[in-house]
Every structure is written in structure tokens, then in C-alpha cells.
N, C-alpha and C positions, 0 to 999 in steps of 0.2 A: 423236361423243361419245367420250371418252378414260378411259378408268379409268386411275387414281393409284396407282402401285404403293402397296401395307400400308407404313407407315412401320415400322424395328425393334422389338423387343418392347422396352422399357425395364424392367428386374426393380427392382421397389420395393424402396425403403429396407429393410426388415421384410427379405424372403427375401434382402439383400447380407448382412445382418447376420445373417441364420441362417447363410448358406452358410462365410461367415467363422468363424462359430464353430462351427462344424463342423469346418472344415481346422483349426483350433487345435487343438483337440480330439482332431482324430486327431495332430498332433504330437505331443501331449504325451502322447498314449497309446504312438506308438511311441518316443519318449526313454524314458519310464517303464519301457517293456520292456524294457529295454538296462540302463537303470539296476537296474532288476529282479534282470536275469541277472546282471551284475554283483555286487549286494549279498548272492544268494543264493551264489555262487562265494567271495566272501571268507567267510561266515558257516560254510561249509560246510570250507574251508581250515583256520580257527581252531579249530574243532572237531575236525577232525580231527589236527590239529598238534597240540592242549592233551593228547587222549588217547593220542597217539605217546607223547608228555615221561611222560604219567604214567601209561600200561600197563605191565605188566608183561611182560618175554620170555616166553613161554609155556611153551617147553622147558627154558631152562638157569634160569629164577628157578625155577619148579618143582622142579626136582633140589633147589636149595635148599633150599627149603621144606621139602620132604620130611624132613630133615635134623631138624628138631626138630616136624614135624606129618607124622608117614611114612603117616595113612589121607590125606593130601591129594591130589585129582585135577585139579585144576584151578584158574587161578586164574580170578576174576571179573573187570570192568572195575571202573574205580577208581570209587565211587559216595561220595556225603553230599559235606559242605564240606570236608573233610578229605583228599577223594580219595584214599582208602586201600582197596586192591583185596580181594574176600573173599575165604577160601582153601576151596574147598568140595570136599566128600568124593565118593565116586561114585554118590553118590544124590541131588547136588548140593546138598545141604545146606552151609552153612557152620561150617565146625569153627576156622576164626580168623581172621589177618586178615594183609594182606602192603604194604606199600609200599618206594618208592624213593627216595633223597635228592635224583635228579632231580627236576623243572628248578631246585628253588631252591639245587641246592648247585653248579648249573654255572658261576656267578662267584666264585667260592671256590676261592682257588688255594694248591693245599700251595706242595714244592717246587719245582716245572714244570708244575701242571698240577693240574683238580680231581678228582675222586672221585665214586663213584655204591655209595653202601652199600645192601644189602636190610634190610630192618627186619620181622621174623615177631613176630605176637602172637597169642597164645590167643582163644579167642571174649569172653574178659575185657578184652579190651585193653591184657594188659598183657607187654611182651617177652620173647618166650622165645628170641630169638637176633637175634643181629645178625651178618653177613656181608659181605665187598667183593662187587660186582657188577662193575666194570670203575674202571680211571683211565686217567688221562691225567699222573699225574704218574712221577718217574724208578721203574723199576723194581727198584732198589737200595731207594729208600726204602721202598718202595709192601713191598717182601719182607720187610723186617724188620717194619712193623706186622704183617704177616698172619702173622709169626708167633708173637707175641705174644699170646696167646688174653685174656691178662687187660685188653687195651685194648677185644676186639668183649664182652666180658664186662660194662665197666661198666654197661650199659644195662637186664642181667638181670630183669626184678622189677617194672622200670619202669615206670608206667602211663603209657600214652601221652598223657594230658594235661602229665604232667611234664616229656616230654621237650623243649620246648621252653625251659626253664629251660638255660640253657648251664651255669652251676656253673662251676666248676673240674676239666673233664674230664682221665679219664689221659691223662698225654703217654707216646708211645715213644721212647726215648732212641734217638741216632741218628736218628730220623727226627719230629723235631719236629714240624715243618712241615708235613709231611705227615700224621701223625696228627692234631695241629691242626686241620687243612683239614675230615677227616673227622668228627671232631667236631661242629665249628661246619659240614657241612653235614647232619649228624641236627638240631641245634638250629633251623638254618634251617629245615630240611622242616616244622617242628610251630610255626613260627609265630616263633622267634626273630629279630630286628629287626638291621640292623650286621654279620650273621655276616660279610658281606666285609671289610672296615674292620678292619684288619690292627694301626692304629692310631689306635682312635676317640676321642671328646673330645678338650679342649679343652687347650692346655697351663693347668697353675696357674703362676699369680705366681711363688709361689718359685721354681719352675722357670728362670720368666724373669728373677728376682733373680739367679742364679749367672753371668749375663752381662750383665744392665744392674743392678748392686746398687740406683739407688735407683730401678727400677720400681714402678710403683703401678698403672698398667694398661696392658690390652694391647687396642689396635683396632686389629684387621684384623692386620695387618703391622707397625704401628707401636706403639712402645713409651713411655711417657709417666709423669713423673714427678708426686710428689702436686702439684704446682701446674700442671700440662697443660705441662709444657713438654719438647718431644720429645725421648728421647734414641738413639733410630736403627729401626733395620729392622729385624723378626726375620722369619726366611725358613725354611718349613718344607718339608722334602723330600717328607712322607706328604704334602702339602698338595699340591705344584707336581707329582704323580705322575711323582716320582725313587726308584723302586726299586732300586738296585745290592743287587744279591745278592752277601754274604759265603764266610763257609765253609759256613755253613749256608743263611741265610735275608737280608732286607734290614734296615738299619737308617732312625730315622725322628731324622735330624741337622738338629741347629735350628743357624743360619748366625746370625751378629748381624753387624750394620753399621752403622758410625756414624753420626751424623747427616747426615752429607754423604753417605753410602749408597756411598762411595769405599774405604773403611778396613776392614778385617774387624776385628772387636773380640773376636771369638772364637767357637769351636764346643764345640758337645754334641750328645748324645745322647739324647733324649726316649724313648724306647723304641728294642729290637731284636727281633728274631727269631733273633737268631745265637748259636752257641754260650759256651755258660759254659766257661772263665772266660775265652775271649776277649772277650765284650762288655765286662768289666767292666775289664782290660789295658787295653783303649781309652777306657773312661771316664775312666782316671784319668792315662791319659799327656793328653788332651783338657785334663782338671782344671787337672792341677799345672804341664804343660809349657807350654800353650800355644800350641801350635807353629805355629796359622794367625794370632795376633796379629797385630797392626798391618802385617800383609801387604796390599796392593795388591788390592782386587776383581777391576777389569779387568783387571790383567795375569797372575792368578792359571793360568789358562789357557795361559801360554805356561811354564811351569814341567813339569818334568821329572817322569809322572806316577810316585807311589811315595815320592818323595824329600822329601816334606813332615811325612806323618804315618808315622813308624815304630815301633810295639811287637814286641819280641821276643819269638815267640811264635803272636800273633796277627798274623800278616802279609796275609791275606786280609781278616780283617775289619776292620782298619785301609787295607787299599788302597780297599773298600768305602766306606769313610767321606769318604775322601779322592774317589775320585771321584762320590760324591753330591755334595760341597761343589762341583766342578765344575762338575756339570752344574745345580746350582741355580744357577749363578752366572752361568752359558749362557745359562738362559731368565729368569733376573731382567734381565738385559742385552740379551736379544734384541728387536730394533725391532719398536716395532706394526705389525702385519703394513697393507701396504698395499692399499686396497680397492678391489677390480677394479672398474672400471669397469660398470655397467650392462648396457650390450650393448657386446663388442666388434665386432669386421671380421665374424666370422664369425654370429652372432647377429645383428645390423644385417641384412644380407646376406639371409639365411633371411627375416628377417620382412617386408624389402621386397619379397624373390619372392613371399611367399605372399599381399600386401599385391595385387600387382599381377598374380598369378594370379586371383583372387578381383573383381579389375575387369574382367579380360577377359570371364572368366565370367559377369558379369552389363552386359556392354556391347555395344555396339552391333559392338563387332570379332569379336565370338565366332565369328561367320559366315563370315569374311573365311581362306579358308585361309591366303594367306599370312602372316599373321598369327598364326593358330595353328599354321604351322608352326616359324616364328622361337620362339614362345614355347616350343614342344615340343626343339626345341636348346639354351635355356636352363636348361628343368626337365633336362634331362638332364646336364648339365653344370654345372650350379649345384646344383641338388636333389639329384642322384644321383652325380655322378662326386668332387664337393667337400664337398660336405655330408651326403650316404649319409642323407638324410632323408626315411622313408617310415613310415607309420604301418601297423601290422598286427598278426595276433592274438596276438605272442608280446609285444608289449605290453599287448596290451590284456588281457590273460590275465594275464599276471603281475602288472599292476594291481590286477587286480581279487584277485586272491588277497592279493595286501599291503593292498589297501582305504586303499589311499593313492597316488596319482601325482605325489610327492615325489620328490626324484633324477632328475625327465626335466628335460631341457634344456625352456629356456623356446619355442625354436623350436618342438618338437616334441609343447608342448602345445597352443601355437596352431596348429600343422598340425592336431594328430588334432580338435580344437576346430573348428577347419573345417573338418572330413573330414566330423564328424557331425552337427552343427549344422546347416551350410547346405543339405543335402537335406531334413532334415527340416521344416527352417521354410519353406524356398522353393522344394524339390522340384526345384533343381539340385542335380546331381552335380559341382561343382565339383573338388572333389578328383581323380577319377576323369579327366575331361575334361581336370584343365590341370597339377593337381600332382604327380602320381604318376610318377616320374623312369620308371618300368617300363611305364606307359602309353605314355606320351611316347616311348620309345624303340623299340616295338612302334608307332606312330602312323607315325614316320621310317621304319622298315624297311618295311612297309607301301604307302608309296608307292614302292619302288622297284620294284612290280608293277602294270601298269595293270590286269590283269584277274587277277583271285583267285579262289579256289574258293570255293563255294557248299555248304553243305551238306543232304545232304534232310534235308525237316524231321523228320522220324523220332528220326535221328542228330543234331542239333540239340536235340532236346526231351530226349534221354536225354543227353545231353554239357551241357546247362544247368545238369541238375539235378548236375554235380560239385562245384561252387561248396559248395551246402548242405549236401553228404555231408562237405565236407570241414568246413566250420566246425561242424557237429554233432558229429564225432567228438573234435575236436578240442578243445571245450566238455565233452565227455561224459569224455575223458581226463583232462580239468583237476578236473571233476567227483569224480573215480576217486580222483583222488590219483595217477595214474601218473604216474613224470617222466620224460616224452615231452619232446624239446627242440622246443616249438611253433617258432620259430626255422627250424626244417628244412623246415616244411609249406608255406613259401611261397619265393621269391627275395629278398627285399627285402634280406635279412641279407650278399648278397656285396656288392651295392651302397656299403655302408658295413665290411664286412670283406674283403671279397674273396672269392677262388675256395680256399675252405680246407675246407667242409663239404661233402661228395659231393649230400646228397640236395639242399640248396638250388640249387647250383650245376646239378646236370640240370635240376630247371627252369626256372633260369633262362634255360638254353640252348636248353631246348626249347621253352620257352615264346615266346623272341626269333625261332628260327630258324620255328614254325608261324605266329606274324604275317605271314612276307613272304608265305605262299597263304590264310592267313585272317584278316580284319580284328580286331584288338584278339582273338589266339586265345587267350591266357591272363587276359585282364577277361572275356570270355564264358562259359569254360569251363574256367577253375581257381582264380581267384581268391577264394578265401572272405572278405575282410575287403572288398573291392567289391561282394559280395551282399550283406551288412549294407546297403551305404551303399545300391544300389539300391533296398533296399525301404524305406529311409528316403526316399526320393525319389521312390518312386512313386504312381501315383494321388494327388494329394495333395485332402486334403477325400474321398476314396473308400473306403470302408471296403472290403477286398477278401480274399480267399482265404485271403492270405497273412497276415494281422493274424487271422486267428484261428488259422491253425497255430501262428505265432510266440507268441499268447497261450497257445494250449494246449499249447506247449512249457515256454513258460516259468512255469504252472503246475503241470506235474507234476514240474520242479527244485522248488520251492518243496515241495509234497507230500513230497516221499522226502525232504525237508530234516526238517521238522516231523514226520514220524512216525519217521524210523530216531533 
């Protein structure tokens, strides 16, 4: 009599289809964690960026302050919609109130450069000094506003609801533009709309009558008489962002062009910034004279510059003029840019390596050393020596700080995309195993030892745990705000720069040169952006150790988020 081996267990329908949603399950809980840390690293960036822009110095605005609020001890952070910071006394009380024309006046350009004013008001709200805090424009100008008390004066009295009305603010002679600047960036700070817009609205008709007389309207560029029938091009300098700076500031020169858009028909002047009575010299030598008439468009450029429009007098802001007409005439003429191709050599290139890294990985050669050695010389010479294409945390870090992955090459959004993705859903490590040009070059050196060191497991278990120290600190710095060059903490960065930065560069060395006595000795034991990817690949369907550190990690970022 024979007994019949038990035939396999066969697991029903019902428990494939738990188990299955299970392992989904934990994917999407370890993506969500990453996504997590992520969303909370950028929210946490913004937040702190917006209160850099609109905190106040603590030491030198405070001197200020003091200056028209002398019991002031401190300023507060900038609180309400308005983000106007308190100014509180030593009992912390608030006794008035303090802001900065920063960030909205940082597009706001005088002569060279914008301006950052202090704005002090009484517990009333309404100003009892205005002050410079720093610029950026020429120091000539920037000295004669500051000394001029009657320009920080006009603000005096002011309720700070008002101030957002721009008016007719004082100008300082001599430094128009720059007082200007500063102006229109108090009016920006409180709500005013354009203050960049140097030259805003629209031109009028009449305007455009003085150079097509029977104009009736104007769309777009083209000029049209009352029965729609074209009579040329009008071409605006503030439009095409042609500033030529004068003696003082730029002018906003309107170009006309016949209907064959070959002919200049003649120049003006729509507005300046440049000095009186030069502006208006130029308007009327423009007027009377003529002087770019029936001149040539395209060959206007091969003219001798200076020698077209001359006022005596105004020599600057007449070359100004003259070269606006130029350089509008440059880019009204210059060819549509031609559009790159999709993927070139080297994109193509990238996405078939990672195309056919990614088959090896899930094929039947995965096994076949030589095969994975072949491919381990191509990731390195392809990936790394040509391409310097490796994903890691000074990317993934700065990402997530921008809260946009915009600006990366298309390759290297499909690498990092497969770096992350494929362990998680399939619990290969693909990346790690075929694409990682630092792997792969550590795989090569490697075999040029048939017997390698072993380490006790002691020293193993504490040499493991370097991976997480490193991407913890690393997370925790980015956390901080500290500007650490993550960039340094790993090799990857010579690969694609070379041998320029000291701290990448040792490990790279060291890292290459400990593989040939220890298998993969910088993926075991220094690499933080391959410990990500392992525990995205581990245990899959397994809930384990490590998915609740990682959650209880990435719960108390979230907590200090929501309460500081």
C-alpha cells in the first residue's frame, strides 16, 4: 500500500486577493510617506522664505525704530494680512508698528537697482517716520535721496491704509529714478498694483496719429485706418523689454513701419524717465527733423551708431533713443527661434539605457553575470562617465523645497521615476542593481578580488545604520533651513562635475577604493538615497520595523510643522 504525497496547498481566490491588497496598500503607504516628507519640506521652506522676505533685522531695524519710538525693545514677527511687524516695549507690550518695502518692492528698479525702505507707525497706524534700510541701486543716487529729509518726510501723518494710493509722490532731483523706485515701492508694500511698469497703459490714438495721421486704431502692433485698411507696424520698446538707459533713466520709443514693415515711417517718444530738458530736445529734433524717415529697417543696423539721431545738448539721451530703435529692430527681425527637437542624441540615449536597464532587471538575464557585467560597463560609461546621470538627495531635497521638479532634464526624471516607483510596486531595487553608474563601478572593481573581507556582524549592524544617519541629518538640515550643499554628502555630484569639490570627491574615492575588499562598500554602508530605495523594496506586502519608524518620523516633521 502506497501513500500519495499531500498534493500543494492552492490559496483561494478570497486570501490572493487580500494578500494583493495588502502589498498595494503598503505601496501606497510607503510612496505617501516620501510624498509626505516631501510636501511637508516644501511647506515648511515657504514658510520660512515668506518670514525671511518679511521679518525684520532685529538689531539694525531696531536702532531705527528707536529713532521715532525710543521706549521700543523689540520688534515682533510680521502678524495679520498685512504682515506688518509690532514694535513692542520691554514689557512686551506694543507701543507701534514696523514694516519693510521688502519682498514687493524687490522688482522695482531705480537707477541700477531696487530699494528696501523701513516704514515706523504709532500704535494708531499711522507714520511717524520713514527710513532707507538697504539698496541695491548706484550709491551717488541712493546719497542724494538720503539726503534730502523732505522726500522720507512725505509719508508723515499718513494712515497706513492710504499709503497704498501712489499720488503724485516727491521726486529728488538728481536722482529721479531712484527716488521713484522708492516711492512706488512703499505704494507696492500696501497694496498698490503696476508699481514695476515703468510704462504702463496703453498708447492713445492721438499718440498714434503723430505717426500714421489717419489712424483710427490700433491692434496689437498693427495700425488701421477708419475703413480696416492697414497702414503699418507700430513697435514698442516698454513692450519688446528694450530698456537703453539714457543720462538718467530709459526711454519708451514707439518705431513705425510701413506697411511692407521694410520702411521706418518714423520715431517717437511715448514716455521717458530721462532728464528734462533733454527728453523734450529729443522729442522735438524726433518731431520736426525726422531723422529715421524713410530709412531702410533691415539695414538700419549696419549704420554707424550715434550718427542718425543727433541733439545738441542731449547727447546721451539721444544715443539712447537711437539705440532702442536698434535693438527693437534686432528682435522685430530676429528668426523664430527654431524648435529643438524632442529628444536629442543624448536624451534618446539616457532613456534607452534606462529602458533596457529596467528589462534586464525584470528578465530572465538578471542572473547571468556576464550579462550583468557587460551592462555594469555600459552604466558606467554611458550613465556616469557621458551622462553623469544619477539621482540623489541634493535633488531630491531641493525639489522638494521648490515643490516643483520643473528644470530637470526629462532623462532624469525618468531615472529618479524608476529609482522610486519600481521598488515600491515590485520590490526590485532596479536602480540600485543596474542603473546607478557608482554601483556599477564598485560591482567592476569588485571583481577584481576573488576573496573579500567579511565583516563581524557587530561592525556590520553599526556600519548599516550610516546610510540613515546620513539621510536623517541631512532631511533635518534641509528641515533647519541650514544651507548645507547636500550635493557634498554623497559622490554622485563628480560623476557629472568632476573632481572640484573636496568632500564628494573623498568619498567617491573611498567609497570605489573600499569595494575592491568589500562587496557594494558604499550601497551598504554610506549611501542614503539607496536606503530610501531599499525600504521601498523591502518586505513587500510586509508591514515591518521600519514603516513605523519611517511613519513616526515622518509624523513628528508634520507636528513641529503645525504647531511652530
Amino acid at each position: 500500500m502506497s501513500c500519495a504525497s499531500p498534493s500543494p496547498r492552492v490559496p483561494s481566490p478570497t486570501a490572493d486577493l487580500r494578500r494583493r491588497g495588502k502589498r498595494l496598500a503598503l505601496t501606497a503607504y510607503r510612496l505617501g510617506l516620501l510624498a509626505a516628507a516631501f510636501l511637508c519640506l516644501h511647506l515648511v521652506t515657504q514658510r520660512r522664505d515668506a518670514g525671511r522676505a518679511e521679518r525684520l533685522d532685529s538689531t539694525r531695524a531696531l536702532a531705527m525704530v528707536k529713532t521715532w519710538l525710543p521706549n521700543a525693545a523689540a520688534n515682533g514677527p510680521p502678524e495679520g494680512d498685512d504682515r506688518v511687524s509690532p514694535v513692542l516695549d520691554a514689557n512686551g507690550e506694543p507701543i507701534g508698528w514696523a514694516a519693510q518695502t521688502n519682498p514687493a518692492a524687490r522688482s522695482i528698479i531705480g537707477y541700477a537697482g531696487p530699494s528696501n525702505l523701513l516704514i515706523v507707525f504709532d500704535a494708531r497706524r499711522s507714520v511717524v517716520g520713514v527710513t532707507l534700510l538697504e539698496s541695491a541701486d548706484t550709491s551717488g543716487h541712493v546719497a542724494v535721496v538720503v539726503k534730502d529729509a523732505g522726500f522720507f518726510n512725505q509719508w508723515n501723518g499718513r494712515n497706513q491704509s492710504a499709503l497704498g494710493l501712489p499720488g503724485k509722490p516727491v521726486i529728488v532731483s538728481g536722482a529721479s529714478l531712484t527716488s521713484e523706485a522708492m516711492a512706488r515701492g512703499v505704494a507696492a508694500r500696501f497694496g498698490a498694483k503696476g508699481m514695476d511698469e515703468w510704462f504702463p497703459g496703453e498708447i492713445p490714438i492721438e499718440a498714434v496719429k503723430k505717426l500714421f495721421p489717419g489712424a483710427a486704431t490700433l491692434s496689437g502692433e498693427q495700425v488701421f485706418d477708419g475703413g480696416g485698411k492697414p497702414l503699418g507696424t507700430l513697435l514698442r520698446s516698454s513692450r519688446m523689454g528694450v530698456a537703453v538707459r539714457g543720462f538718467q533713466g530709459p526711454s519708451d520709443v514707439l518705431l513705425a513701419l510701413d506697411p511692407s514693415g521694410e520702411t521706418i515711417v518714423g520715431v517717437a517718444m511715448a514716455g521717458s524717465r530721462d532728464n528734462e530738458p533733454h527728453t523734450s530736445d529729443v522729442r522735438d529734433t524726433l518731431a520736426f527733423d525726422g531723422p529715421f524717415k524713410g530709412m531702410k529697417a533691415r539695414g538700419f543696423s549696419k549704420l554707424e551708431p550715434g550718427t542718425t539721431l543727433m541733439t545738441s545738448g542731449a547727447s546721451r539721451t539721444a544715443e539712447a533713443v537711437e539705440e532702442s530703435v536698434r535693438e527693437v529692430l534686432r528682435r522685430h527681425f530676429a528668426p523664430e527661434p527654431v524648435a529643438r527637437p524632442a529628444l536629442g542624441i543624448r536624451e534618446g540615449a539616457a532613456l534607452a539605457w534606462i529602458a533596457l536597464g529596467l528589462w534586464l532587471g525584470f528578465g530572465r538575464w538578471r542572473g547571468n553575470k556576464r550579462a550583468r557585467t557587460l551592462f555594469a560597463v555600459i552604466t558606467v560609461v554611458l550613465g556616469g562617465l557621458w551622462l553623469g546621470l544619477m539621482t540623489g538627495q541634493d535633488q531630491w531635497i531641493k525639489s522638494a523645497m521648490r515643490g516643483s521638479v520643473a528644470g530637470s532634464a526629462l532623462p532624469l526624471l525618468a531615472l529618479t521615476f524608476a529609482a522610486v516607483l519600481v521598488p515600491a510596486a515590485f520590490g526590485k531595487n532596479v536602480y540600485c542593481s543596474q542603473l546607478c553608474a557608482h554601483g556599477a563601478a564598485q560591482q567592476l572593481l569588485g571583481n577584481l578580488r576573488r576573496r573579500r573581507f567579511v565583516l563581524p556582524p557587530a561592525l556590520h549592524r553599526v556600519l548599516a545604520g550610516m546610510p540613515w544617519l546620513t539621510l536623517g541629518l541631512l532631511w533635518l538640515l534641509a528641515f533647519l533651513g541650514v544651507g548645507f550643499p547636500f550635493a557634498d554628502a554623497e559622490p554622485f555630484e563628480v560623476w557629472s562635475a568632476g573632481f572640484i569639490a573636496l568632500v564628494p570627491v573623498l568619498i567617491f574615492a573611498g567609497g570605489l577604493l573600499a569595494s575592491v575588499f568589500l562587496p557594494q562598500a558604499y550601497c551598504h554602508y554610506g549611501c542614503p538615497t539607496g536606503a530610501v530605495l531599499k525600504f521601498l523594496a523591502s518586505s513587500p506586502g510586509r508591514w515591518t520595523r521600519r514603516d513605523s519608524i519611517a511613519g513616526g518620523v515622518v509624523l513628528v516633521g508634520w507636528l513641529s510643522f503645525w504647531i511652530s
